[in-house]
C-alpha positions as CSV (number, residue, x, y, z in Angstrom):
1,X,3.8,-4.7,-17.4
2,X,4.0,-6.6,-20.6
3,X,5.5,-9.8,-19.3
4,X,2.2,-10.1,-16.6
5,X,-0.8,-11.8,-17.4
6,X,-4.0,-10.4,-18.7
7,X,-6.0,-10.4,-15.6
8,X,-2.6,-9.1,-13.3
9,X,-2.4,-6.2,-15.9
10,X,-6.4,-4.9,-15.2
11,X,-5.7,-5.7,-11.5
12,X,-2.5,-3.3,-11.8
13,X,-4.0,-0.9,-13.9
14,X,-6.6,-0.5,-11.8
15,X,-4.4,0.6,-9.0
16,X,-2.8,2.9,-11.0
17,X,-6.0,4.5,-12.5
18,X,-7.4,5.0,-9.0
19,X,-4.2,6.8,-7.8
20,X,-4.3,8.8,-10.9
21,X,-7.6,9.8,-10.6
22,X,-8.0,10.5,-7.1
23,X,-4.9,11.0,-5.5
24,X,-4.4,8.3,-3.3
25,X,-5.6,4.6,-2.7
26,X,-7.4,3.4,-0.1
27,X,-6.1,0.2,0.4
28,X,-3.0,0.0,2.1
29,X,-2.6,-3.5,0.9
30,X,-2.1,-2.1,-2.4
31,X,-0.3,1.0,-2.4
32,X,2.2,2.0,1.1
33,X,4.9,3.7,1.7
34,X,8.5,1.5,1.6
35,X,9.9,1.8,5.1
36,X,12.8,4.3,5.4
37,X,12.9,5.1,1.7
38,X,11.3,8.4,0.1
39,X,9.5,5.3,-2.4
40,X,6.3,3.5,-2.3
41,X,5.3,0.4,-3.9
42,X,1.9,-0.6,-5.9
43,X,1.2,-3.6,-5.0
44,X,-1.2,-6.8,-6.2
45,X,-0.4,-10.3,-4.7
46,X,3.5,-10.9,-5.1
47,X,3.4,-7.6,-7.8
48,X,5.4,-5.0,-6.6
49,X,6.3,-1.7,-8.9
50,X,8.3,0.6,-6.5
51,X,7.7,4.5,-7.3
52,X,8.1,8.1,-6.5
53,X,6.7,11.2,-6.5
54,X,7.7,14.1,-8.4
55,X,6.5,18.0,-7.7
56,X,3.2,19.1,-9.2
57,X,1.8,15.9,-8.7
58,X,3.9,13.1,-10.9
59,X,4.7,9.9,-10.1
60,X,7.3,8.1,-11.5
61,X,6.9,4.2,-11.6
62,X,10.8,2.7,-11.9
63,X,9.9,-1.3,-12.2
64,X,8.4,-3.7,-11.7
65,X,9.2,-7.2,-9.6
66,X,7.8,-10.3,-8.1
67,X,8.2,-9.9,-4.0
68,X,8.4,-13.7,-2.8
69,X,9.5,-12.9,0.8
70,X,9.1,-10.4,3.6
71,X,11.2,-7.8,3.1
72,X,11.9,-6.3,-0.6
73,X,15.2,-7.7,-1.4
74,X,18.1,-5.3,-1.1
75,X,18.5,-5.5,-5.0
76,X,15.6,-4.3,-6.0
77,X,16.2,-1.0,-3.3
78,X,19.1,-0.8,-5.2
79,X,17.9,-0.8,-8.7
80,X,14.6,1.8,-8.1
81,X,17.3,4.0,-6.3
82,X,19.5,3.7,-9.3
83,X,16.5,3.9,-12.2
84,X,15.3,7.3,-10.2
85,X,18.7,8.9,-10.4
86,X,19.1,8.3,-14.0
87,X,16.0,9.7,-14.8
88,X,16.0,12.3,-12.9
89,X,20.1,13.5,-14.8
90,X,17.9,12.8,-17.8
91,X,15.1,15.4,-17.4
């Protein structure tokens, strides 16, 4: 979040506040489930910060990354996958 511009931050915080307020967001475009993973990804124009939910309602974001193609890159599957496991040893 800190390297993104003024305006991207509101627009991601924005996201974020909805989905903490009411659950869920309505767009699709901007919050979806990442096919075949147990992850979904917030999501603003090539902003992409991959996360996960946790039981009594937590969500866990693990990064943050600028999407330029398609498909995420393998990588960054890699890395969330890897950031959730260590936190989760952690707590």
């Amino acid at each position: 979040m800190k390297n993104l511009s003024k305006p991207d931050k509101a627009k991601v915080l924005k996201i974020i506040e909805q989905l903490a307020d009411e659950g869920k967001v309505a767009s699709r475009e901007q919050f979806k489930k990442i096919e075949g993973e147990n992850f979904f990804e917030i999501k603003k124009f090539q902003i992409r910060m991959p996360c996960y939910f946790q039981p009594g309602g937590r969500i866990i974001i693990t990064h943050g990354f600028m999407k330029k193609g398609e498909s995420i890159h393998p990588e960054e599957i890699k890395r969330m996958k890897r950031i959730r496991d260590e936190y989760e040893q952690r707590t």
